[in-house]
N, C-alpha and C positions, 0 to 999 in steps of 0.2 A: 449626396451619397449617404450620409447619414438619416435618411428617411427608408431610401430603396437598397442602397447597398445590401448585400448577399441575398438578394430574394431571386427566385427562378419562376420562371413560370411557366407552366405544361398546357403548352394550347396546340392544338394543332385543327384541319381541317381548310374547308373553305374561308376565306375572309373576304371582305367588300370589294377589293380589287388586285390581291394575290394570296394566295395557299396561308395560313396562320403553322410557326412554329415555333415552337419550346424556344426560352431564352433564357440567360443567366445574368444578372451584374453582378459579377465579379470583379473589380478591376486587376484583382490578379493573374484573369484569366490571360491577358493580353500582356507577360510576362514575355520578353524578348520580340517583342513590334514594337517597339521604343523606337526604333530608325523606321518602321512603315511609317510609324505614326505622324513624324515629324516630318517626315518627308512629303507625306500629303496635305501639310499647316504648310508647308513652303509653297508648296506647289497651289493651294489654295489662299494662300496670305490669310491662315489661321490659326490660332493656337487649339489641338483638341488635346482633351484630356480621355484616358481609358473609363469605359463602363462594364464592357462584360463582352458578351458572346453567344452569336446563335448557336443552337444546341451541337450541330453538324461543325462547328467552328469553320463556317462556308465567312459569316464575316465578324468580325468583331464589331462591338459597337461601343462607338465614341462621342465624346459631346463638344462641345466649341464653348469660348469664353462667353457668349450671348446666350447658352444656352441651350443651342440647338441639339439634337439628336441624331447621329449617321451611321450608317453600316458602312464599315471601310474593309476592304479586300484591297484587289486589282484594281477594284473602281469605288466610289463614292457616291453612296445616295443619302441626300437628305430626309427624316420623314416628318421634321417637323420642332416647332420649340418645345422644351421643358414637357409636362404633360400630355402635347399633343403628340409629339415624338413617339414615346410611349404608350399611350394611343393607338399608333397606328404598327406598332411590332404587335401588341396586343389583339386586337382589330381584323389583322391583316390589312393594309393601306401600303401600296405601292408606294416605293423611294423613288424621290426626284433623285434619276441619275446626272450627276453633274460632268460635264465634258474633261474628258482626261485632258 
């Protein structure tokens, strides 16, 4: 966080395998998902931590103790580790949606 934290980024358009939009880290964005949050580290036997938020705040996005990068809502998709994660919000790269 101390590298990317508060940066936003204004992308939009087509991406390689979904739509490219606007994102933020923030982690303050994700201010009162404190219980989504945890509750999807239970429910996945993971610890995530807040990063920020697609621009529409459709999901927040979080990261895992390995690393990883996830859009978390109702559902949870993975898009990848550390840089590649980012990468693919960037990009546009379809989240592996994980089984509720």
């Amino acid at each position: 966080m101390s590298e990317f934290g508060g940066l936003a980024v204004d992308v939009s358009g087509s991406g390689l395998t979904c739509a490219r939009e606007p994102f933020s880290l923030y982690p303050t964005s994700c201010s009162g998902e404190e219980d989504r949050i945890a509750e999807w580290g239970v429910d996945l036997g993971k610890h995530f931590y807040p990063l920020g938020e697609s621009s529409r705040r459709e999901f927040f996005i979080v990261m895992d103790e390995d690393g990883g990068i996830f859009l978390m809502m109702d559902r949870v998709g993975a898009l990848g580790v550390r840089e590649r994660g980012l990468e693919s919000l960037v990009r546009g790269i379809a989240p592996e949606w994980l089984p509720e």
